[in-house]
C-alpha positions in Angstrom: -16.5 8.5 -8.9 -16.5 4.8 -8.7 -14.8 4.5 -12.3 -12.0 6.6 -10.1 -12.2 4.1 -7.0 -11.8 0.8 -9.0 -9.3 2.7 -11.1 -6.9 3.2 -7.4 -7.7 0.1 -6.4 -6.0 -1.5 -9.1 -3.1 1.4 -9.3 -2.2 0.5 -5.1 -2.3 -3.3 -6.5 -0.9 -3.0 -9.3 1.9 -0.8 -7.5 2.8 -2.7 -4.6 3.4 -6.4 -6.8 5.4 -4.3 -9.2 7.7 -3.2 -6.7 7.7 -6.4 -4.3 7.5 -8.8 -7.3 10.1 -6.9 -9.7 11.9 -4.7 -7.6 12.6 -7.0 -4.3 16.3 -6.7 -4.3 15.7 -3.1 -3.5 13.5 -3.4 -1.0 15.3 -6.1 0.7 18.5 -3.4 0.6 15.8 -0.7 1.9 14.7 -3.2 4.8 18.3 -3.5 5.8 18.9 0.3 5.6 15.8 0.6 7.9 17.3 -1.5 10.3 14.4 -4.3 10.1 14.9 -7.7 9.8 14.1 -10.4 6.8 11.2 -11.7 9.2 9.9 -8.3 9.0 10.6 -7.8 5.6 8.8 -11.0 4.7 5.8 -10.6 6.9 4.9 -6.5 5.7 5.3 -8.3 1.7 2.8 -11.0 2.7 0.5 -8.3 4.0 0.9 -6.5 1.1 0.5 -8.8 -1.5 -2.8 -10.1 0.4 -4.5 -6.7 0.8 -3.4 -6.1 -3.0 -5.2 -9.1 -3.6 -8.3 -8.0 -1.8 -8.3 -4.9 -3.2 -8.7 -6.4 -6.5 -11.5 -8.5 -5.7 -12.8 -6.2 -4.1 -14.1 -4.6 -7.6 -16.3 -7.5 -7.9 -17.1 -7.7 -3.5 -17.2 -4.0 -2.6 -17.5 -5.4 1.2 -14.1 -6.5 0.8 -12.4 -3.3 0.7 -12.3 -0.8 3.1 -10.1 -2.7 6.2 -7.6 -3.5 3.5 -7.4 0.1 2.5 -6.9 1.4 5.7 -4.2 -1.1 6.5 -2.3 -0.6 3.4 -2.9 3.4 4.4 -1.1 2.6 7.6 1.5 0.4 5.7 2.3 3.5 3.6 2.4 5.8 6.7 4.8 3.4 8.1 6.8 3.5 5.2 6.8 7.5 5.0 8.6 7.0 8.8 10.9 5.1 7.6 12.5 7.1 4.9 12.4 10.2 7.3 14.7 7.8 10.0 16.7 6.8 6.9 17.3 10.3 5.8 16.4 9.9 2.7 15.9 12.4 -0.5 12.6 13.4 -0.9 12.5 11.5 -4.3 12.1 8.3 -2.3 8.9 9.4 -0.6 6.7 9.9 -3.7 5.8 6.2 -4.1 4.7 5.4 -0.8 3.2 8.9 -0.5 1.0 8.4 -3.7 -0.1 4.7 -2.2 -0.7 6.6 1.4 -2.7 9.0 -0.7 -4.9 6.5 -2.8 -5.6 4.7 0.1 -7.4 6.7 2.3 -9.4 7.8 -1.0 -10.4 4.3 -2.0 -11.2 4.2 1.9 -12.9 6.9 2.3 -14.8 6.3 -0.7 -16.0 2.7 0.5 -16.4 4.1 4.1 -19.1 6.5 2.6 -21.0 4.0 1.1 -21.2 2.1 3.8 -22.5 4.9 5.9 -25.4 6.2 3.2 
């Protein structure tokens, strides 16, 4: 199982600098559909990029893990909000679902260890 743990932890990172590194022009244009401002924009891609970040080194620092997960779980959540307000096709909610989903399993996964 932890093979499959590292392995999401580096999909969610991997993921979220793909689309906020390669793709930004469409997420500003999705931050403007949303109605939320640049300051906003900036501020969810900086917490992004940092629990991305932890994530990884969280391979090596187990410790590390867990309260990024969850927050990047409730990033996702928030993001699944926002297409539904958008009204957009259901296309558009795979990513973020998939991230939501990984999330809470990388979570969940580091939660249990730290309860055993």
């Amino acid at each position: 199982m932890y093979r499959f743990v590292i392995a999401a932890q580096v999909v969610i990172a991997l993921s979220v600098a793909f689309v906020w590194i390669f793709h930004f022009p469409n997420v500003v244009r999705e931050f403007h559909e949303y109605g939320l401002s640049d300051r906003v924009r900036s501020l969810v891609g900086e917490t992004k990029i940092t629990l991305s970040t932890l994530l990884i080194v969280g391979i090596w620092y187990p410790a590390l893990v867990l309260i990024p997960a969850l927050i990047m779980a409730f990033l996702m959540a928030c993001a699944q909000v926002a297409h539904i307000r958008a009204k957009h096709p259901w296309q558009k909610y795979v990513p973020s679902f998939g991230l939501l989903a990984l999330s809470l399993f990388v979570a969940w996964e580091h939660a249990k260890t730290i309860l055993a």
